[in-house]
C-alpha positions in Angstrom: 0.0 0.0 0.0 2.9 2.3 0.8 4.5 1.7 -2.9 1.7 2.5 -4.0 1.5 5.7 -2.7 5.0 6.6 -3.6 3.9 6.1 -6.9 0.8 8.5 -7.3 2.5 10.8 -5.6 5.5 10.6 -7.8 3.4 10.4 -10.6 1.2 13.4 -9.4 4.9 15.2 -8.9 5.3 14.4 -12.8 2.2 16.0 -13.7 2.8 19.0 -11.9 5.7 20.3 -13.8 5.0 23.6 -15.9 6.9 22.8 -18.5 6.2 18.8 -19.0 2.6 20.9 -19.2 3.2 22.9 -21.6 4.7 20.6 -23.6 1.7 17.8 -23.4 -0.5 20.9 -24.4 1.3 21.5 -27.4 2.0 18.4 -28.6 -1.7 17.6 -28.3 -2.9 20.8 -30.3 -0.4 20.4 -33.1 1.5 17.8 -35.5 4.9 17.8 -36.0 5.9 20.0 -33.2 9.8 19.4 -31.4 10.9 18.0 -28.7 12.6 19.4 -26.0 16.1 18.7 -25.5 17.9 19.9 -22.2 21.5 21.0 -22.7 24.5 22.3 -20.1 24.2 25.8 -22.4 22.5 27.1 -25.6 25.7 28.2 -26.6 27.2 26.1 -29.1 24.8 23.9 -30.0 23.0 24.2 -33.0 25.2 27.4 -34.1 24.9 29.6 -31.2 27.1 32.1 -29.6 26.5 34.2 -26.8 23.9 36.5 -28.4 21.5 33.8 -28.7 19.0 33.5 -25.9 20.9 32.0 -22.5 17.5 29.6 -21.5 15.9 28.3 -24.6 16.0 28.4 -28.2 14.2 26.8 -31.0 16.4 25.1 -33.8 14.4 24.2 -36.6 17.0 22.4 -38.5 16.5 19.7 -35.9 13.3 20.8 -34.8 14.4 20.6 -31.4 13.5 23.2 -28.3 17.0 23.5 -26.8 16.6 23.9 -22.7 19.7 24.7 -20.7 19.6 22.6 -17.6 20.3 26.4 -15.2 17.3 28.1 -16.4 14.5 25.1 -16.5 13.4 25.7 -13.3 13.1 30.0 -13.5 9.2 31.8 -13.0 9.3 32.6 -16.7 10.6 29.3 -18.1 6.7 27.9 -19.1 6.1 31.1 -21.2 9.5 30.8 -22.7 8.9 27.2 -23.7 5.5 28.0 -25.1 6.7 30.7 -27.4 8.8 28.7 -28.7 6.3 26.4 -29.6 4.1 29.2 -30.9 7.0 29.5 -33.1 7.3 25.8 -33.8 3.4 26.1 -34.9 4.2 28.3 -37.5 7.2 27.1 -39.0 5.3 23.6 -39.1 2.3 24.6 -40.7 3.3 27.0 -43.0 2.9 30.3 -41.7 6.2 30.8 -41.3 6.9 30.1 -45.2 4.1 32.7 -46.0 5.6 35.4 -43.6 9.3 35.0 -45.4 8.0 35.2 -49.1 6.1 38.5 -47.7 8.9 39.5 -46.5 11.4 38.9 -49.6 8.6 40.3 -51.8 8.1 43.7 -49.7 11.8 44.1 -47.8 10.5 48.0 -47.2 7.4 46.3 -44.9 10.0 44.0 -43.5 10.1 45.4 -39.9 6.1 45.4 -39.9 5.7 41.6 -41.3 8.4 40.3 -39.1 6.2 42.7 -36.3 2.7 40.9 -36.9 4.6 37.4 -37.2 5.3 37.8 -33.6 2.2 39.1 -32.3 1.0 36.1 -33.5 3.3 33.7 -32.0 2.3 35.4 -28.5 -1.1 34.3 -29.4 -0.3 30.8 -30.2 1.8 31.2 -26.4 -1.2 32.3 -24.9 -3.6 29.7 -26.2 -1.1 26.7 -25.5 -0.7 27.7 -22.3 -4.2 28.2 -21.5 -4.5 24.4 -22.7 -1.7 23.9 -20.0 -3.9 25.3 -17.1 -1.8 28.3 -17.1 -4.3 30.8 -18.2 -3.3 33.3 -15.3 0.2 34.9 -16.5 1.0 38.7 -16.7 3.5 39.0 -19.2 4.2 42.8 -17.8 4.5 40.6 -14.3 6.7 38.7 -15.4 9.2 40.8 -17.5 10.4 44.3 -16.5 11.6 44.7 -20.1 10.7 43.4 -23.7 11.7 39.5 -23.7 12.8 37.4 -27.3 14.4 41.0 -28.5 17.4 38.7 -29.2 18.0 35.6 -31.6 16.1 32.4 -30.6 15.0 30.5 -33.4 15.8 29.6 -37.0 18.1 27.3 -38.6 21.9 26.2 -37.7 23.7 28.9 -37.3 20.9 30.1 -34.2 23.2 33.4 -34.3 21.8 34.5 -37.5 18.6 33.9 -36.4 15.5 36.7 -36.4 15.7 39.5 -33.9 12.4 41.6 -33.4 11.0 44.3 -31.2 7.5 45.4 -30.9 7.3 46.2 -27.2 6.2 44.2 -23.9 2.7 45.8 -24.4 2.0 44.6 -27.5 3.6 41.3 -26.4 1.2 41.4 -23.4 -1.3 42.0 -25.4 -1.2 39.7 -28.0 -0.1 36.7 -25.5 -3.8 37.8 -23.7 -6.0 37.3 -26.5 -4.5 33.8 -26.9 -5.1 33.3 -22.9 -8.9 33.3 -23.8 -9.2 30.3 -25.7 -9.7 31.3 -28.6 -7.7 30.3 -32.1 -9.4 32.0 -34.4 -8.8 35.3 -32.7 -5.1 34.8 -33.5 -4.9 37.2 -36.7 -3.1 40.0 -36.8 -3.4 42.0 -40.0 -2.9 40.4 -43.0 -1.5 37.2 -41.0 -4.8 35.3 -40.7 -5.3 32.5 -38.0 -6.2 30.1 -41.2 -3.8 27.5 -41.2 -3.2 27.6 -38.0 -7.1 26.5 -37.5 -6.5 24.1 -40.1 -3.6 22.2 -38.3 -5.1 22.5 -34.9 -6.4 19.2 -33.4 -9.8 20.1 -31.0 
Protein backbone atom coordinates (compact mmCIF):
# COMPACT_ATOMS: atom_id res chain seq x y z
CA UNK A 1 0.00 0.00 0.00
CA UNK A 2 2.87 2.28 0.84
CA UNK A 3 4.54 1.72 -2.86
CA UNK A 4 1.68 2.55 -4.02
CA UNK A 5 1.49 5.71 -2.68
CA UNK A 6 5.02 6.56 -3.59
CA UNK A 7 3.90 6.13 -6.95
CA UNK A 8 0.81 8.50 -7.29
CA UNK A 9 2.50 10.84 -5.61
CA UNK A 10 5.53 10.59 -7.78
CA UNK A 11 3.41 10.36 -10.63
CA UNK A 12 1.18 13.36 -9.41
CA UNK A 13 4.89 15.21 -8.88
CA UNK A 14 5.26 14.39 -12.81
CA UNK A 15 2.21 15.96 -13.72
CA UNK A 16 2.76 18.98 -11.92
CA UNK A 17 5.73 20.26 -13.78
CA UNK A 18 4.96 23.64 -15.93
CA UNK A 19 6.92 22.78 -18.48
CA UNK A 20 6.19 18.84 -19.05
CA UNK A 21 2.56 20.88 -19.23
CA UNK A 22 3.20 22.90 -21.65
CA UNK A 23 4.71 20.57 -23.63
CA UNK A 24 1.69 17.77 -23.44
CA UNK A 25 -0.51 20.89 -24.40
CA UNK A 26 1.26 21.46 -27.41
CA UNK A 27 1.97 18.35 -28.62
CA UNK A 28 -1.67 17.61 -28.32
CA UNK A 29 -2.85 20.82 -30.31
CA UNK A 30 -0.39 20.41 -33.06
CA UNK A 31 1.50 17.77 -35.49
CA UNK A 32 4.90 17.78 -35.97
CA UNK A 33 5.94 20.01 -33.19
CA UNK A 34 9.81 19.39 -31.39
CA UNK A 35 10.86 17.98 -28.69
CA UNK A 36 12.60 19.43 -25.97
CA UNK A 37 16.06 18.70 -25.55
CA UNK A 38 17.93 19.95 -22.20
CA UNK A 39 21.50 20.97 -22.65
CA UNK A 40 24.47 22.31 -20.10
CA UNK A 41 24.20 25.83 -22.35
CA UNK A 42 22.51 27.15 -25.56
CA UNK A 43 25.74 28.16 -26.56
CA UNK A 44 27.21 26.10 -29.13
CA UNK A 45 24.78 23.95 -29.97
CA UNK A 46 22.99 24.22 -32.97
CA UNK A 47 25.24 27.35 -34.06
CA UNK A 48 24.86 29.62 -31.21
CA UNK A 49 27.06 32.14 -29.58
CA UNK A 50 26.50 34.22 -26.75
CA UNK A 51 23.89 36.51 -28.40
CA UNK A 52 21.46 33.79 -28.69
CA UNK A 53 18.99 33.47 -25.87
CA UNK A 54 20.92 31.98 -22.54
CA UNK A 55 17.48 29.63 -21.54
CA UNK A 56 15.92 28.32 -24.60
CA UNK A 57 16.00 28.41 -28.23
CA UNK A 58 14.16 26.75 -30.98
CA UNK A 59 16.41 25.09 -33.82
CA UNK A 60 14.44 24.24 -36.60
CA UNK A 61 17.00 22.37 -38.45
CA UNK A 62 16.55 19.67 -35.88
CA UNK A 63 13.32 20.75 -34.83
CA UNK A 64 14.42 20.60 -31.36
CA UNK A 65 13.47 23.22 -28.27
CA UNK A 66 17.03 23.47 -26.80
CA UNK A 67 16.58 23.93 -22.71
CA UNK A 68 19.65 24.69 -20.67
CA UNK A 69 19.62 22.58 -17.64
CA UNK A 70 20.29 26.44 -15.15
CA UNK A 71 17.26 28.09 -16.45
CA UNK A 72 14.52 25.08 -16.52
CA UNK A 73 13.41 25.70 -13.28
CA UNK A 74 13.14 29.97 -13.50
CA UNK A 75 9.23 31.83 -12.98
CA UNK A 76 9.28 32.63 -16.74
CA UNK A 77 10.61 29.30 -18.13
CA UNK A 78 6.74 27.94 -19.06
CA UNK A 79 6.10 31.08 -21.16
CA UNK A 80 9.47 30.84 -22.71
CA UNK A 81 8.86 27.21 -23.67
CA UNK A 82 5.50 27.99 -25.08
CA UNK A 83 6.70 30.72 -27.41
CA UNK A 84 8.80 28.66 -28.67
CA UNK A 85 6.32 26.36 -29.59
CA UNK A 86 4.14 29.16 -30.90
CA UNK A 87 7.04 29.47 -33.07
CA UNK A 88 7.33 25.83 -33.83
CA UNK A 89 3.44 26.11 -34.89
CA UNK A 90 4.16 28.29 -37.46
CA UNK A 91 7.22 27.14 -39.04
CA UNK A 92 5.32 23.56 -39.06
CA UNK A 93 2.34 24.62 -40.69
CA UNK A 94 3.25 26.96 -42.99
CA UNK A 95 2.94 30.33 -41.66
CA UNK A 96 6.20 30.76 -41.34
CA UNK A 97 6.91 30.08 -45.19
CA UNK A 98 4.10 32.75 -46.04
CA UNK A 99 5.55 35.41 -43.62
CA UNK A 100 9.34 34.99 -45.44
CA UNK A 101 8.02 35.17 -49.11
CA UNK A 102 6.06 38.46 -47.73
CA UNK A 103 8.93 39.46 -46.54
CA UNK A 104 11.43 38.93 -49.60
CA UNK A 105 8.60 40.27 -51.80
CA UNK A 106 8.08 43.67 -49.71
CA UNK A 107 11.82 44.08 -47.77
CA UNK A 108 10.49 47.98 -47.17
CA UNK A 109 7.40 46.34 -44.93
CA UNK A 110 9.99 43.99 -43.51
CA UNK A 111 10.05 45.37 -39.86
CA UNK A 112 6.10 45.42 -39.93
CA UNK A 113 5.66 41.64 -41.34
CA UNK A 114 8.37 40.30 -39.11
CA UNK A 115 6.24 42.69 -36.28
CA UNK A 116 2.72 40.89 -36.89
CA UNK A 117 4.62 37.37 -37.17
CA UNK A 118 5.28 37.78 -33.63
CA UNK A 119 2.19 39.07 -32.30
CA UNK A 120 0.98 36.07 -33.54
CA UNK A 121 3.34 33.71 -32.01
CA UNK A 122 2.29 35.44 -28.47
CA UNK A 123 -1.08 34.34 -29.38
CA UNK A 124 -0.34 30.82 -30.22
CA UNK A 125 1.82 31.21 -26.42
CA UNK A 126 -1.24 32.35 -24.90
CA UNK A 127 -3.56 29.75 -26.22
CA UNK A 128 -1.14 26.72 -25.47
CA UNK A 129 -0.66 27.71 -22.28
CA UNK A 130 -4.20 28.24 -21.46
CA UNK A 131 -4.46 24.41 -22.70
CA UNK A 132 -1.72 23.94 -20.02
CA UNK A 133 -3.88 25.27 -17.12
CA UNK A 134 -1.77 28.27 -17.10
CA UNK A 135 -4.27 30.80 -18.22
CA UNK A 136 -3.32 33.29 -15.34
CA UNK A 137 0.22 34.90 -16.52
CA UNK A 138 0.96 38.71 -16.73
CA UNK A 139 3.55 38.97 -19.20
CA UNK A 140 4.23 42.78 -17.78
CA UNK A 141 4.46 40.63 -14.34
CA UNK A 142 6.68 38.68 -15.44
CA UNK A 143 9.22 40.83 -17.46
CA UNK A 144 10.37 44.31 -16.52
CA UNK A 145 11.65 44.73 -20.08
CA UNK A 146 10.73 43.38 -23.73
CA UNK A 147 11.69 39.50 -23.68
CA UNK A 148 12.84 37.39 -27.27
CA UNK A 149 14.38 40.96 -28.50
CA UNK A 150 17.44 38.71 -29.16
CA UNK A 151 17.98 35.59 -31.56
CA UNK A 152 16.11 32.41 -30.56
CA UNK A 153 14.96 30.46 -33.39
CA UNK A 154 15.79 29.58 -37.03
CA UNK A 155 18.07 27.26 -38.55
CA UNK A 156 21.92 26.24 -37.74
CA UNK A 157 23.67 28.87 -37.30
CA UNK A 158 20.93 30.09 -34.18
CA UNK A 159 23.23 33.41 -34.29
CA UNK A 160 21.79 34.45 -37.46
CA UNK A 161 18.60 33.89 -36.41
CA UNK A 162 15.54 36.72 -36.37
CA UNK A 163 15.74 39.53 -33.91
CA UNK A 164 12.42 41.60 -33.35
CA UNK A 165 10.97 44.26 -31.18
CA UNK A 166 7.45 45.38 -30.93
CA UNK A 167 7.34 46.19 -27.23
CA UNK A 168 6.21 44.23 -23.90
CA UNK A 169 2.69 45.75 -24.45
CA UNK A 170 1.99 44.58 -27.53
CA UNK A 171 3.56 41.25 -26.38
CA UNK A 172 1.17 41.40 -23.39
CA UNK A 173 -1.27 41.98 -25.41
CA UNK A 174 -1.19 39.72 -28.04
CA UNK A 175 -0.08 36.73 -25.47
CA UNK A 176 -3.85 37.82 -23.66
CA UNK A 177 -5.99 37.32 -26.53
CA UNK A 178 -4.53 33.82 -26.95
CA UNK A 179 -5.11 33.33 -22.87
CA UNK A 180 -8.95 33.34 -23.81
CA UNK A 181 -9.15 30.33 -25.67
CA UNK A 182 -9.67 31.26 -28.58
CA UNK A 183 -7.66 30.33 -32.07
CA UNK A 184 -9.43 32.02 -34.38
CA UNK A 185 -8.76 35.27 -32.74
CA UNK A 186 -5.13 34.82 -33.54
CA UNK A 187 -4.89 37.19 -36.73
CA UNK A 188 -3.10 40.05 -36.77
CA UNK A 189 -3.43 42.01 -39.96
CA UNK A 190 -2.91 40.36 -42.97
CA UNK A 191 -1.50 37.17 -41.05
CA UNK A 192 -4.77 35.25 -40.73
CA UNK A 193 -5.27 32.54 -38.02
CA UNK A 194 -6.24 30.08 -41.16
CA UNK A 195 -3.80 27.50 -41.25
CA UNK A 196 -3.21 27.65 -37.96
CA UNK A 197 -7.10 26.54 -37.47
CA UNK A 198 -6.52 24.13 -40.11
CA UNK A 199 -3.59 22.24 -38.31
CA UNK A 200 -5.12 22.48 -34.89
CA UNK A 201 -6.45 19.21 -33.44
CA UNK A 202 -9.77 20.07 -30.99
Amino acid sequence: MKWIMVVMLWAQAVMADPLQEVAAAAHAAFDGLPNIREVAQIDGTCGADKTVNAAMAYCTTRNQILIARTTKDMDAAPYILAHLYGHAVQVRHGVADFALGQIRQRRSQETMLRGLVTRQVECIAGFIMARAGQDDVDLTKLFATEPFTDSHWGRDPLRVGPQVSIGLKARAVWFAIGQEGDLAACGPGEFTADLLLEAYKP
